[in-house]
TORTI-927576 format. One record per residue (C-alpha): residue number from 1; y negated, z, x negated. Coordinates in pm, 1 decimal. Example, Ala and Ser with C-alpha at 12.3 -4.5 7.8 and 13.67 -1.06 7.14 Angstrom:
// residues 2
+------+----------+----------+----------+
: resi :        y :        z :        x :
+------+----------+----------+----------+
:    1 :    450.0 :    780.0 :  -1230.0 :
:    2 :    106.0 :    714.0 :  -1367.0 :
+------+----------+----------+----------+
//
This chain:
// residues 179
+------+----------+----------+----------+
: resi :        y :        z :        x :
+------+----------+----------+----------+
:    1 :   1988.4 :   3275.5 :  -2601.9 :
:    2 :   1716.8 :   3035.9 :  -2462.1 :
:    3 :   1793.4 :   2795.2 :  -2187.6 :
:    4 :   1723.7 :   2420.9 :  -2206.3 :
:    5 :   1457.1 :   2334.4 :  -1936.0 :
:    6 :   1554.5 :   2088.8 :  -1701.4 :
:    7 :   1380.8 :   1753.6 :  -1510.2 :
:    8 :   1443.6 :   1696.3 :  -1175.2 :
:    9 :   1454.3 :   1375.3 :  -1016.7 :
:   10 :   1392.3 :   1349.7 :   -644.1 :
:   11 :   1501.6 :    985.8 :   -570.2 :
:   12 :   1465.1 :    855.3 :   -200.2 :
:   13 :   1236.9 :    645.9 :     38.9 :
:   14 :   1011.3 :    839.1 :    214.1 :
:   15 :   1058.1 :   1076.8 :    496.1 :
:   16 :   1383.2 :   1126.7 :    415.2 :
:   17 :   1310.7 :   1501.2 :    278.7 :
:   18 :   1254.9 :   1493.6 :   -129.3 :
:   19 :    920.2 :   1656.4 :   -112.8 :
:   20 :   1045.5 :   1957.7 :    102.8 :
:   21 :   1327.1 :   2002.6 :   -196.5 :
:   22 :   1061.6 :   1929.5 :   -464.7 :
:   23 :    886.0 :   2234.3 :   -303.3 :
:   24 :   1209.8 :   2477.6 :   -302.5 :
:   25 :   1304.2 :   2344.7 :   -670.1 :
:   26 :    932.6 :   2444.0 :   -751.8 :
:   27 :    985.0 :   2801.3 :   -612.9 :
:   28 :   1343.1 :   2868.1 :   -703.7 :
:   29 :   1389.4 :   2671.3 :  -1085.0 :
:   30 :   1012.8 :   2801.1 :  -1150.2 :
:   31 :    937.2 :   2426.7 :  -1251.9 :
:   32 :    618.7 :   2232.6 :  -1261.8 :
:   33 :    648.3 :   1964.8 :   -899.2 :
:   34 :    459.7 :   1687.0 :   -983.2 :
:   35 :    465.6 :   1499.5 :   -645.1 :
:   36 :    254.8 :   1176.8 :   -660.3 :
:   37 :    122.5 :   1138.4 :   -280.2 :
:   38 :    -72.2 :   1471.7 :   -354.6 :
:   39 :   -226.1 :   1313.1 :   -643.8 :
:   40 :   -346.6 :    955.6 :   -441.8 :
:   41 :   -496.7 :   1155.0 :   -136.3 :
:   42 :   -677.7 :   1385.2 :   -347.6 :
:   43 :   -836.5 :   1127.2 :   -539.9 :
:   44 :   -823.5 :    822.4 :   -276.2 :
:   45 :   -803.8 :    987.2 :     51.5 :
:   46 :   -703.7 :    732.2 :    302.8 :
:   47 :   -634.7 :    439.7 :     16.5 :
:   48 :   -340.8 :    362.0 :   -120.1 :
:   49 :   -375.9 :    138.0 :   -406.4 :
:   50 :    -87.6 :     13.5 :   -581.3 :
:   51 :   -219.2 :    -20.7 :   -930.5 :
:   52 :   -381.6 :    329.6 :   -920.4 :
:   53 :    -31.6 :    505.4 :   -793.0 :
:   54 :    165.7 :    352.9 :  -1069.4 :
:   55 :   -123.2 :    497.7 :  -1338.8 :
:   56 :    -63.0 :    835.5 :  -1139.4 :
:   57 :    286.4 :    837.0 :  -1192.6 :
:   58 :    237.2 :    757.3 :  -1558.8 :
:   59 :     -3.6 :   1041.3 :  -1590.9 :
:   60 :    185.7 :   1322.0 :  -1442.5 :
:   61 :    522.2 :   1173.0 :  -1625.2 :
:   62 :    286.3 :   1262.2 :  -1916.0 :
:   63 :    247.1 :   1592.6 :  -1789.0 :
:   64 :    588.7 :   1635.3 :  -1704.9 :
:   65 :    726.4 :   1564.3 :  -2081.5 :
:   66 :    487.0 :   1795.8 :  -2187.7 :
:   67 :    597.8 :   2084.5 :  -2003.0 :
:   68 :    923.4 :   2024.4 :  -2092.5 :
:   69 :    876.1 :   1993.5 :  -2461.3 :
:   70 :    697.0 :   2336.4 :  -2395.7 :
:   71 :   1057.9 :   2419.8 :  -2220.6 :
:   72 :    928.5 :   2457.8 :  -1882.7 :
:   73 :   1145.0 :   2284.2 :  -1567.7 :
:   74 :    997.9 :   2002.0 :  -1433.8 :
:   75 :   1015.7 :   1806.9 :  -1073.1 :
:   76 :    924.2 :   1474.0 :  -1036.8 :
:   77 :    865.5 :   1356.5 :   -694.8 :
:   78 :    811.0 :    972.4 :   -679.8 :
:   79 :   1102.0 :    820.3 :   -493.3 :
:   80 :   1209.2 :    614.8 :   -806.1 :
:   81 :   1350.2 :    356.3 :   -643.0 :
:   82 :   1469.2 :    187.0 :   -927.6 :
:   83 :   1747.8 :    190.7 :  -1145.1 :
:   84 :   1514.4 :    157.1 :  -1461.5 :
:   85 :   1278.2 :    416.4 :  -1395.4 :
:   86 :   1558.7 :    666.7 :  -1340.6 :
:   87 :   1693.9 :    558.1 :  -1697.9 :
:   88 :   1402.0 :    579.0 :  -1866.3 :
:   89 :   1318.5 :    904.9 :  -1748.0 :
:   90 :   1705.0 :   1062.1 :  -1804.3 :
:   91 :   1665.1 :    894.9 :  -2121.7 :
:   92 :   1289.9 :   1096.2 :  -2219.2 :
:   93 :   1403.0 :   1420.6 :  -2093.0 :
:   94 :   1752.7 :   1375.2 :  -2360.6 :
:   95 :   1511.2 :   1266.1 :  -2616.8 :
:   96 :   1376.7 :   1650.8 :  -2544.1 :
:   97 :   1710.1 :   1776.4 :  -2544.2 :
:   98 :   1638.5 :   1889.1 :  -2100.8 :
:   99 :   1904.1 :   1856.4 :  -1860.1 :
:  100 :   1888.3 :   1626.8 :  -1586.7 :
:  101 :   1949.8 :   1688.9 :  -1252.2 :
:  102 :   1914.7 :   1391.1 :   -999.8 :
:  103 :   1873.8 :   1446.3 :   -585.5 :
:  104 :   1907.2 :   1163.2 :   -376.5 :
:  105 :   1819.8 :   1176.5 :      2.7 :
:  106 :   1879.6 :    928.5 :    269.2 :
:  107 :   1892.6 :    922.8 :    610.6 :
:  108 :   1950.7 :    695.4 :    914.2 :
:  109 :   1643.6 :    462.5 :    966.6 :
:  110 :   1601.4 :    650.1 :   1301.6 :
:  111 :   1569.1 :    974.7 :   1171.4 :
:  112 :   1366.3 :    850.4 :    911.7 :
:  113 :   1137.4 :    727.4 :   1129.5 :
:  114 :   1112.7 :   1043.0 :   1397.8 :
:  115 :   1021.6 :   1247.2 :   1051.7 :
:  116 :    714.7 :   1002.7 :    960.4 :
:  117 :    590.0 :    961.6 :   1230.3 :
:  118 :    555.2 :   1356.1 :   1298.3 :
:  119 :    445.5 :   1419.7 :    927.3 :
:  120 :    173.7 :   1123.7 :   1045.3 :
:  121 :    103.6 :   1297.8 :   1329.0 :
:  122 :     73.6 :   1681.1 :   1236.3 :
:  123 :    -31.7 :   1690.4 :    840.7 :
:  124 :   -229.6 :   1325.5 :    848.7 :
:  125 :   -384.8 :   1420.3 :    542.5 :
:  126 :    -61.8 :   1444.2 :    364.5 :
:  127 :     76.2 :   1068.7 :    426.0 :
:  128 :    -11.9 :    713.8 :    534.5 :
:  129 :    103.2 :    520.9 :    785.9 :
:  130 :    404.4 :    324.3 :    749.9 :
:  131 :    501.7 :     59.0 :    936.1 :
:  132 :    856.7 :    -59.8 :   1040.5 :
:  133 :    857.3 :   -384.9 :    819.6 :
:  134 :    777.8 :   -158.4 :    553.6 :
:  135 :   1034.2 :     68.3 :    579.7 :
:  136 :   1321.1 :   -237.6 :    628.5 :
:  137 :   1148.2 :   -344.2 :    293.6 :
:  138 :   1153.8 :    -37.7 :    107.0 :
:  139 :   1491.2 :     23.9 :    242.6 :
:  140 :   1594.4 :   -345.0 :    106.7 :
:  141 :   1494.6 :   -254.5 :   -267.0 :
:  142 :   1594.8 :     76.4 :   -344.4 :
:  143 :   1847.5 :     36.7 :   -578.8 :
:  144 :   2095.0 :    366.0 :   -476.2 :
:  145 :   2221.7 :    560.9 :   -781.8 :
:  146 :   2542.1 :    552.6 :   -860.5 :
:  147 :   2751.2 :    878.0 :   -810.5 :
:  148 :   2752.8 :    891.1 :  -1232.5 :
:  149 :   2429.6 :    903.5 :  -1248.9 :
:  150 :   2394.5 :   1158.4 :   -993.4 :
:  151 :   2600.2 :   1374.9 :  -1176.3 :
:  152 :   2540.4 :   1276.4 :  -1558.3 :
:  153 :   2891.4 :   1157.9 :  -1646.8 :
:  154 :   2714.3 :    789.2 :  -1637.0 :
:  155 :   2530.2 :    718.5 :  -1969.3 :
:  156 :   2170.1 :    569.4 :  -1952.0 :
:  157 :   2143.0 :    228.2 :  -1908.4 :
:  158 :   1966.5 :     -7.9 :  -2275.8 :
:  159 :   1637.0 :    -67.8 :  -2207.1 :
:  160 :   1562.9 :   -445.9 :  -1999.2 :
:  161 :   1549.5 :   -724.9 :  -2225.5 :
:  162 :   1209.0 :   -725.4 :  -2378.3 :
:  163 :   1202.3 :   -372.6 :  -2477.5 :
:  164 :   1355.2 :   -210.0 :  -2790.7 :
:  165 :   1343.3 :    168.5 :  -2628.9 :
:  166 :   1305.5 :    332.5 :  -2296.6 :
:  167 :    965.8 :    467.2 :  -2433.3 :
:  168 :    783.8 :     96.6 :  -2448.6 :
:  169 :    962.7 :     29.6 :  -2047.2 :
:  170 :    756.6 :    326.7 :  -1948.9 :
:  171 :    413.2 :    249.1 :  -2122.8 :
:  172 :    475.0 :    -89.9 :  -1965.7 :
:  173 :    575.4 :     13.6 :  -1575.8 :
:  174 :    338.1 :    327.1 :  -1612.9 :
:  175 :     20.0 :    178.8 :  -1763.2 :
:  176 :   -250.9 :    449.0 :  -1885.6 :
:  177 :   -499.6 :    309.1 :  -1720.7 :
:  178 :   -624.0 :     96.0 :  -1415.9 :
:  179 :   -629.0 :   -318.9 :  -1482.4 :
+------+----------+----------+----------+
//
């Protein structure tokens, strides 16, 4: 009997430790980590565009469908912040018939900051700079998922008004290409 592959959704701000677990789910669920900061600095170095990150992350969910339709476990390291972005993707990996399995990761701002600041300062090539303001931001907008959707008992959201499926909200939020 075959097992179902399964996506894995690291959902968090930064610092606060979903890369490290995207690394051990890599290594222990033999999945594919597709972790989108690794993608920016290779191809922008010190830049961090916007538009370019959010083509990134459309790319490598791509990528990520594809190895599951191939039934190969799949990490997906992005923070998704938002509520919408964690439906659409729990909705493309049912469409696939792969389990979800959702990890979110907080800590106090403090903490959060000690860890950024020493990623920043030993591994500079790995991050960028973050500033306080940004972090009270970030912190501001994260929409937290609920414990159902942690777990799976919740079921995915309808698409936002505008779309008829989950698949035209991600062509929309994850464009192909660069404006």
């Amino acid at each position: 009997m075959t097992t179902r592959p399964t996506l894995f959704l690291t959902v968090g701000l930064p610092g606060t430790g979903k890369t490290t677990e995207a690394r051990r789910i890599e290594v222990e669920e033999k999945a594919v980590r597709l972790t989108k900061d690794e993608w920016v600095k290779a191809l922008y170095g010190p830049a961090n565009p916007p538009s370019a990150a959010d083509v990134i992350e459309g790319r490598l969910i791509e990528i990520g469908l594809r190895a599951l339709e191939l039934g190969i476990n799949v990490v997906i390291d992005f923070g998704l912040w938002g509520r919408d972005e964690r439906s659409a993707l729990r909705q493309a990996a049912a469409d696939l018939g792969a389990a979800v399995e959702m990890r979110y990761f907080e800590l106090p701002p403090t903490e959060q900051r000690r860890r950024l600041d020493r990623r920043h300062a030993e591994e500079p090539h790995t991050t960028w700079h973050m500033s306080d303001e940004e972090l009270d931001e970030w912190a501001a907008v994260i929409s937290i998922p609920t414990q159902g959707e942690l777990d799976g008992s919740e079921p995915v959201d309808c698409p936002p008004a505008g779309f008829a499926t989950w698949e035209g909200w991600r062509s929309h939020r994850w464009p192909a290409s660069v404006p």
